[in-house]
C-alpha positions in Angstrom: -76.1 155.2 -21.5 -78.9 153.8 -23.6 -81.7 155.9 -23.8 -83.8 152.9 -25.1 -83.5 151.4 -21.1 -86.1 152.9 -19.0 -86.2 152.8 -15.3 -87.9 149.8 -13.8 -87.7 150.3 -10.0 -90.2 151.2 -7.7 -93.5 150.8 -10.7 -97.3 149.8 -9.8 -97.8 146.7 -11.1 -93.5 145.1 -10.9 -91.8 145.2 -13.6 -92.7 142.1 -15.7 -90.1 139.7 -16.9 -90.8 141.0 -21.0 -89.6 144.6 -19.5 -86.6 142.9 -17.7 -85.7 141.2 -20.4 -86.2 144.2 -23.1 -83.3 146.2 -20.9 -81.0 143.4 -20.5 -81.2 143.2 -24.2 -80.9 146.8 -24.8 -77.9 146.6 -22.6 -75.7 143.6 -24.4 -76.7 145.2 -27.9 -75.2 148.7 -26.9 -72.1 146.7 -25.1 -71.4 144.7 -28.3 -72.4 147.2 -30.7 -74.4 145.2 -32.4 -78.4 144.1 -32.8 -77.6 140.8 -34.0 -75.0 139.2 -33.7 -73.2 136.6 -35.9 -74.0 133.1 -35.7 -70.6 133.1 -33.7 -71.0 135.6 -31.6 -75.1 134.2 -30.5 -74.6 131.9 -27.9 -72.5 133.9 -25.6 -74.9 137.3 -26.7 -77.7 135.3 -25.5 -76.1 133.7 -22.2 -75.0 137.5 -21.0 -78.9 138.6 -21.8 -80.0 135.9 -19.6 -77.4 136.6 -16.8 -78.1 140.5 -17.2 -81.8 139.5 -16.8 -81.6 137.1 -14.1 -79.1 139.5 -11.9 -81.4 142.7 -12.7 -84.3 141.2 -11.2 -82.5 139.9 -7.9 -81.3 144.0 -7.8 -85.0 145.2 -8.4 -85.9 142.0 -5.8 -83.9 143.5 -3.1 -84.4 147.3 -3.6 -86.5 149.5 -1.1 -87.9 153.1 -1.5 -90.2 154.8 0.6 -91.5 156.7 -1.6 -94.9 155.9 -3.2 -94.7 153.2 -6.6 -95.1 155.3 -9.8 -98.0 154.5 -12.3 -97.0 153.1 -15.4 -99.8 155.0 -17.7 -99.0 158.4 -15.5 -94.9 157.9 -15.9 -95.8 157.1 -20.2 -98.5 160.3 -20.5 -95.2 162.3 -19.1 -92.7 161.1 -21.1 -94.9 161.7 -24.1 -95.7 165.4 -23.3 -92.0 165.6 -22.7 -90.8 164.3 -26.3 -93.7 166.5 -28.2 -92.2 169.1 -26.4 -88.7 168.5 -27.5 -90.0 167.5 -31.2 -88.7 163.9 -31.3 -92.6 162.6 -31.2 -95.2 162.8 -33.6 -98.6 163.5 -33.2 -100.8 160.8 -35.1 
């Protein structure tokens, strides 16, 4: 799938609506194929953002774990040593 989509389940703080938002968006771009679409093509691009949005946040609403919420800033730190590692990130 996208690798731009990152998990949002089960985080300390929620996931905020910008971050639901950013996936749903992620999501209908990679569906369509496209990051913008025509002037045609916008309205119904922006109603399935808002229904992928709206339906993601009842799924992370009603989901249960009983393990411990992950840190945002721990969860970040690990994916960065994890892409140096792999070269795809740049030390500034």
């Amino acid at each position: 799938m996208c690798r731009n989509i990152h998990t949002l389940h089960n985080f300390e703080p929620a996931a905020s609506d910008a971050e639901v938002h950013a996936a749903a968006l992620q999501y209908v771009r990679k569906i369509a194929g496209t990051t913008k679409p025509s002037k045609a093509n916008q309205e119904v691009f922006d109603r399935a953002v808002h229904e992928i949005a709206h339906a993601t946040q009842h799924l992370l609403a009603g989901l249960v774990s009983t393990a411990p919420p992950k840190n945002r800033e721990e969860e970040a730190e690990k994916a960065r040593d994890r892409a140096i590692r792999s070269g795809r990130y740049a030390q500034v």
